[in-house]
Backbone as a printed PyTorch tensor [residue, N CA C, xyz], in Angstrom:
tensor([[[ -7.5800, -15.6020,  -9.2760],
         [ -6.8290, -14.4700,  -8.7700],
         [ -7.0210, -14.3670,  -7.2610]],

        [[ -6.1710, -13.7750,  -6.7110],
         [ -5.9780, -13.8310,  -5.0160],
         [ -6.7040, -12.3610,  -4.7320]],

        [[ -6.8580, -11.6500,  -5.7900],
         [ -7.0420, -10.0420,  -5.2440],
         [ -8.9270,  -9.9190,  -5.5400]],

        [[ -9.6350, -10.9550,  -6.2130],
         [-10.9290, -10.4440,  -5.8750],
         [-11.6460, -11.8290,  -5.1270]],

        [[-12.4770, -11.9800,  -3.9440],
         [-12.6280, -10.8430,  -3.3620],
         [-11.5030, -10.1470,  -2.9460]],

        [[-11.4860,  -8.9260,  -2.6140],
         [-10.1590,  -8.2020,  -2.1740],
         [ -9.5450,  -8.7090,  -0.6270]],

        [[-10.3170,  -9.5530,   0.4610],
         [-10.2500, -10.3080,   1.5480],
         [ -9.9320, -11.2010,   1.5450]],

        [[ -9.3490, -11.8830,  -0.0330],
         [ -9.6090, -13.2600,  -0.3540],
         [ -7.5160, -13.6430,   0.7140]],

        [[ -7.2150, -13.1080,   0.1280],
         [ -5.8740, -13.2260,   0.3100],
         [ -5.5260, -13.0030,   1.5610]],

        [[ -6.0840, -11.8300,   2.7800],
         [ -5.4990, -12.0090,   3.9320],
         [ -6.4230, -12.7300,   4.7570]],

        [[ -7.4970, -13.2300,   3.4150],
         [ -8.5610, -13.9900,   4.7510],
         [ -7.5260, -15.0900,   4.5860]],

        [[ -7.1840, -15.8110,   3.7380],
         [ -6.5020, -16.6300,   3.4410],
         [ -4.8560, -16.9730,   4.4180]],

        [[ -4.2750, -15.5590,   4.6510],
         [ -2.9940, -15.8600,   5.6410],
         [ -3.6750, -15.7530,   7.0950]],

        [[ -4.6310, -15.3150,   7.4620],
         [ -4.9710, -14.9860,   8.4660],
         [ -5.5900, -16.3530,   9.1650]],

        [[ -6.0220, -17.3200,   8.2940],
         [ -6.1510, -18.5610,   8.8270],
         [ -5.5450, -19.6650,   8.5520]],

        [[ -4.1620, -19.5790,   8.0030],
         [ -2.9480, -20.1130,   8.2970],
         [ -1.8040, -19.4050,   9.1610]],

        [[ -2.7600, -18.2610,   9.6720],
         [ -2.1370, -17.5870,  11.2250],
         [ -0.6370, -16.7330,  10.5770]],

        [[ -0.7390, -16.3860,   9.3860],
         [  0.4260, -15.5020,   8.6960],
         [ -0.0250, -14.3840,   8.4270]],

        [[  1.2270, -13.6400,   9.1440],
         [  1.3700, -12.2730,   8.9350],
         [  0.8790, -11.7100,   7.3280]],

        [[  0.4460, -10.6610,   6.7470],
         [  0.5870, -10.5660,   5.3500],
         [  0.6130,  -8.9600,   5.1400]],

        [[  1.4740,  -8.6300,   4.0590],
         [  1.8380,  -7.4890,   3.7210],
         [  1.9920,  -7.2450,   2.4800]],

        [[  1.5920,  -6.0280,   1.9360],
         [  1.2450,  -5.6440,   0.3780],
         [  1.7720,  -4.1990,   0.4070]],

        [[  1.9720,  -3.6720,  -0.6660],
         [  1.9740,  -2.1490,  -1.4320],
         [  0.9590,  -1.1990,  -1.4850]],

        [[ -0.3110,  -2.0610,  -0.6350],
         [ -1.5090,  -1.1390,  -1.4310],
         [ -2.3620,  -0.8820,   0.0600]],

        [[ -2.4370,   0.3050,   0.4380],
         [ -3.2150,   0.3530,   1.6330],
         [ -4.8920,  -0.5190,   1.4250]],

        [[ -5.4560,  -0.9010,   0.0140],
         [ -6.3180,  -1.2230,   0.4160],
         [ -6.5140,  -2.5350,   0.7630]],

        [[ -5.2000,  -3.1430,   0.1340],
         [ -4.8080,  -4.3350,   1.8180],
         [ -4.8420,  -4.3680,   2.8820]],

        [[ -4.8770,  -3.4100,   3.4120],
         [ -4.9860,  -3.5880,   5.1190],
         [ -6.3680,  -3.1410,   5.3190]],

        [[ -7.4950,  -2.5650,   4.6340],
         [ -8.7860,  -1.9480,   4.5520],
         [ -9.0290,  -3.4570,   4.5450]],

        [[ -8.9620,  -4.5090,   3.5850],
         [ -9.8110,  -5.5350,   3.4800],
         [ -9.1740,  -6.8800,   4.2860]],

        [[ -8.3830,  -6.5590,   5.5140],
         [ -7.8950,  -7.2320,   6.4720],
         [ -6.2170,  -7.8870,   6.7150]],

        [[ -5.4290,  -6.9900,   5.7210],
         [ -4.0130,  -7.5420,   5.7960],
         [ -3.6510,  -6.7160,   6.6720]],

        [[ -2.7860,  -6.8340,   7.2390],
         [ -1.5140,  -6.5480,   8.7540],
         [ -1.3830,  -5.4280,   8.3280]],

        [[ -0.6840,  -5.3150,   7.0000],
         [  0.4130,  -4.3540,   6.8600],
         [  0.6960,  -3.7090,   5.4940]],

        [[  0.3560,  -2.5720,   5.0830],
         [  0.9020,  -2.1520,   3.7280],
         [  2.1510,  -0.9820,   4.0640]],

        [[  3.1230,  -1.0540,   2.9460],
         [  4.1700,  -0.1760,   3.2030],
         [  4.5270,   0.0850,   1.5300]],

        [[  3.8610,   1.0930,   1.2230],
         [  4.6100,   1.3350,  -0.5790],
         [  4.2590,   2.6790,  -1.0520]],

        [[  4.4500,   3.0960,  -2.1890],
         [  4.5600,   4.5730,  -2.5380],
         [  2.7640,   4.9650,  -2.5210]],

        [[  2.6250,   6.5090,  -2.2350],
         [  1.1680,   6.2930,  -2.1580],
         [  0.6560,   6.7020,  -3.7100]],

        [[ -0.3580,   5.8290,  -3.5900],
         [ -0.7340,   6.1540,  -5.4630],
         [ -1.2240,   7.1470,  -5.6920]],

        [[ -2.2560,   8.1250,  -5.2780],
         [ -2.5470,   9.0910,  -5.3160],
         [ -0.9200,  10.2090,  -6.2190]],

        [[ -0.3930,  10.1440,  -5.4960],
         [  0.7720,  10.4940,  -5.7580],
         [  1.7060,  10.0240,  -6.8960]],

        [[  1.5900,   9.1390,  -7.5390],
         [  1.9490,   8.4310,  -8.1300],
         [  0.8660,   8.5300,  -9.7530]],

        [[  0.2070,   8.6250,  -9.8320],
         [ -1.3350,   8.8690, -10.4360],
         [ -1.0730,  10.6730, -10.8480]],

        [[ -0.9050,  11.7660,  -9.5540],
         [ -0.2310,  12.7650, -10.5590],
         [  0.7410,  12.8820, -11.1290]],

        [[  1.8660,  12.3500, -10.8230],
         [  3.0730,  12.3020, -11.5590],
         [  2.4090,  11.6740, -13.1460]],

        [[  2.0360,  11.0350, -13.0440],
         [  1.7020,   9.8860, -14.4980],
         [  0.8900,  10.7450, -15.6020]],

        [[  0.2840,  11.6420, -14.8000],
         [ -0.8180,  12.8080, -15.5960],
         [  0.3990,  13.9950, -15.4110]],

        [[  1.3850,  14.3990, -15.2520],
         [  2.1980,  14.9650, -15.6080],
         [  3.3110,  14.6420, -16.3720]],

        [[  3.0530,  13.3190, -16.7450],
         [  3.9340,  13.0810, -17.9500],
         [  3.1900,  12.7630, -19.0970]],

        [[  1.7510,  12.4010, -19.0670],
         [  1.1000,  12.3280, -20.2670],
         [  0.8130,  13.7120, -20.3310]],

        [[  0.6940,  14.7850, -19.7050],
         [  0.6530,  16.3300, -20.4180],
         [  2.3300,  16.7280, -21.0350]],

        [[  3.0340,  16.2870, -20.3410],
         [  4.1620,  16.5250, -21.3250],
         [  4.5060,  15.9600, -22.6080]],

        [[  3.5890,  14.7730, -22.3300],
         [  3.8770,  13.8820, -24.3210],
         [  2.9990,  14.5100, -25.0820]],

        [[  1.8410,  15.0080, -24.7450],
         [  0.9020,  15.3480, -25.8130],
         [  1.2580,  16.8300, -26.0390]],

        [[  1.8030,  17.5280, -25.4320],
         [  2.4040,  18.8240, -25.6370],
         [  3.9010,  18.6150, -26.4460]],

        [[  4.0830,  17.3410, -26.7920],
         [  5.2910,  16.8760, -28.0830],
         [  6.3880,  16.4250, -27.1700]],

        [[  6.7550,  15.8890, -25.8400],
         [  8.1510,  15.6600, -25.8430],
         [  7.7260,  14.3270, -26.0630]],

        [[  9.7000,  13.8800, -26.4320],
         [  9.3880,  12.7350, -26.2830],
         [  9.3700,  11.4850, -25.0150]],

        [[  9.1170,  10.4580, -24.8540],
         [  8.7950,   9.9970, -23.9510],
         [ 10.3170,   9.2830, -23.3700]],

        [[ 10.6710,   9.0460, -24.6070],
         [ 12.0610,   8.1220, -24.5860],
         [ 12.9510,   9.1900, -23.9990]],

        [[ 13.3120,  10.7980, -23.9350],
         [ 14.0040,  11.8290, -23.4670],
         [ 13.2610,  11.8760, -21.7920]],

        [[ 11.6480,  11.6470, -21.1650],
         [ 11.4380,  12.0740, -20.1780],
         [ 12.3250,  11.1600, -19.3310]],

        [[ 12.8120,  12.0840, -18.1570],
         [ 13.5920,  11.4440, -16.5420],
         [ 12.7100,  10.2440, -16.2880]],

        [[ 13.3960,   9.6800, -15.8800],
         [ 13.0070,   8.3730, -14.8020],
         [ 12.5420,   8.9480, -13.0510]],

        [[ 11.7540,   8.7360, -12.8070],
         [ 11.5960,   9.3130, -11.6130],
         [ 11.0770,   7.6030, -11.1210]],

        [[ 11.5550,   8.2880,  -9.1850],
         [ 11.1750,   7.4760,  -8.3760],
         [ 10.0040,   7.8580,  -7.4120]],

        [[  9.1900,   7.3000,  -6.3740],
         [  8.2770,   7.6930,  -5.7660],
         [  9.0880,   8.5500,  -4.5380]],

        [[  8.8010,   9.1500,  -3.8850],
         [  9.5190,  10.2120,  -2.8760],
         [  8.4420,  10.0310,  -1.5220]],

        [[  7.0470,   9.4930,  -1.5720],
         [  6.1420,   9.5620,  -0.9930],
         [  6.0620,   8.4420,  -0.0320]],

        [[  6.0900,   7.6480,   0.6280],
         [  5.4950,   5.7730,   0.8330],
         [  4.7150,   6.5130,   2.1150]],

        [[  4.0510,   5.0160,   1.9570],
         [  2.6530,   5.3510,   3.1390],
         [  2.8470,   4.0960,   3.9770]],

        [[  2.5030,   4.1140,   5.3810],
         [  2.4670,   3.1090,   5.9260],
         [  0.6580,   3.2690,   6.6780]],

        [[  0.4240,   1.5390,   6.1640],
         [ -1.0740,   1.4520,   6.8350],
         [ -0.9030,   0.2990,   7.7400]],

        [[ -1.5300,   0.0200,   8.9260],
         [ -1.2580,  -1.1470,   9.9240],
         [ -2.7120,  -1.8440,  10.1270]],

        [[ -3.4150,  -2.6400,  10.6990],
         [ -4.3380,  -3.4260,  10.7970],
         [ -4.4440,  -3.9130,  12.4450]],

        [[ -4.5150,  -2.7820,  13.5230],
         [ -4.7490,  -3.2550,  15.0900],
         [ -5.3180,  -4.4580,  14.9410]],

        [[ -7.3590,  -4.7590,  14.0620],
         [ -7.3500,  -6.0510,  14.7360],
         [ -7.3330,  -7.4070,  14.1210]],

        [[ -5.8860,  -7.2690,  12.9460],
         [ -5.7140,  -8.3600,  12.5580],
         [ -4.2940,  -8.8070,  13.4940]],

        [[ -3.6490,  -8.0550,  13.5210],
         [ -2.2560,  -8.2220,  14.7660],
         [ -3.0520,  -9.0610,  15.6300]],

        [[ -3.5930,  -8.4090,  16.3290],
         [ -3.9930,  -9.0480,  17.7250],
         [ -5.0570, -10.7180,  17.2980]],

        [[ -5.2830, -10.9900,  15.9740],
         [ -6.0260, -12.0780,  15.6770],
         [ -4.8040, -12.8790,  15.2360]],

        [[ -3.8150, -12.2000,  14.8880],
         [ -2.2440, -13.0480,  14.9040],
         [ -1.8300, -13.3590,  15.9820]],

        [[ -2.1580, -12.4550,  17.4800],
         [ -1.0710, -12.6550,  18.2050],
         [ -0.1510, -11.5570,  18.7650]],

        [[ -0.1020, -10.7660,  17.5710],
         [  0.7020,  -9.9930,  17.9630],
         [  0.9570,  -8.4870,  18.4160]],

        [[  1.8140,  -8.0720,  19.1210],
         [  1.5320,  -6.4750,  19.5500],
         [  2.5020,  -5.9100,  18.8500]],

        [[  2.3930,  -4.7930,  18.1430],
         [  2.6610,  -4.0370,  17.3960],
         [  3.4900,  -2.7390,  18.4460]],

        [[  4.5060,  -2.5330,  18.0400],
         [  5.3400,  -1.4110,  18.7370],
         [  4.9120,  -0.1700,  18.8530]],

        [[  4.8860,   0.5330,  19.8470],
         [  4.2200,   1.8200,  19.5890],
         [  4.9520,   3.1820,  18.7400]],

        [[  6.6130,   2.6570,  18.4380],
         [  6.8760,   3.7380,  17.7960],
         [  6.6510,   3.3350,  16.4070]],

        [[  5.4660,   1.8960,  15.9660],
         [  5.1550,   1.2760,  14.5620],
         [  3.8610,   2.3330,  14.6770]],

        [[  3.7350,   2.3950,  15.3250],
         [  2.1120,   3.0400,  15.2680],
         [  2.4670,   4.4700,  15.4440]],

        [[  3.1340,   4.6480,  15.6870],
         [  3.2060,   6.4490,  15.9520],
         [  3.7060,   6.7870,  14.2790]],

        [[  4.4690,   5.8060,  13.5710],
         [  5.2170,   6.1280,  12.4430],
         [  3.4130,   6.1110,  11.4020]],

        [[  2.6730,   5.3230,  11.3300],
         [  1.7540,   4.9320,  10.6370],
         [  0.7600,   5.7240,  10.0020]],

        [[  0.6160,   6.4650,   8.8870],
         [ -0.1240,   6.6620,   7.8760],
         [ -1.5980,   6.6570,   8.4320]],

        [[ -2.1440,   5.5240,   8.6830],
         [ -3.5170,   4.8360,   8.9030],
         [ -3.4450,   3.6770,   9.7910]],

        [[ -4.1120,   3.8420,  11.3620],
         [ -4.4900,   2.4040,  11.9750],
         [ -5.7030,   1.9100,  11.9770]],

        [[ -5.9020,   0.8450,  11.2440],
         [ -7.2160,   0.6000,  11.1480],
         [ -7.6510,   0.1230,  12.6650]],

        [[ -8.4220,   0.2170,  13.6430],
         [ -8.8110,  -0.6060,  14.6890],
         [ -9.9390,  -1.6730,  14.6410]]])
């Protein structure tokens, strides 16, 4: 698997000098560029608000489809700059979390 160690994977693009980007901020915690996806936290109550609605009898096959409404953006200052690259400042003003 690419995800344990959890470094394994952007240690891995990072010394074939590639950018790398995931869904999960704790990609960019364990050295990827860039995460951009719904935040789970958020995602995690919704999920406990639909298992209180099944066990209170609805059915599951009747609950809405919902989408995430939330996304998070996390960036990685000093893996950019171990790429190469400079990062825009209205990327960083938009950003969730900069790791430095």
């Amino acid at each position: 698997m690419f995800d344990f160690p959890p470094n394994r994977l952007p240690d891995l693009a990072l010394h074939a000098g590639l950018p790398s980007f995931s869904l999960f901020p704790h990609f960019v915690q364990a050295g990827g560029l860039c995460a951009y996806g719904p935040d789970p936290l958020a995602l995690a109550r919704r999920g406990v608000h639909y298992i209180d609605r099944i066990l209170k009898g609805a059915k599951p096959s009747e609950l809405p489809i919902e989408q995430p409404t939330k996304f998070l953006l996390f960036l990685n200052l000093k893996t950019a700059k171990s790429l190469g690259l400079e990062l825009p400042a209205s990327l960083l003003t938009r950003a969730d979390e900069v790791i430095e």
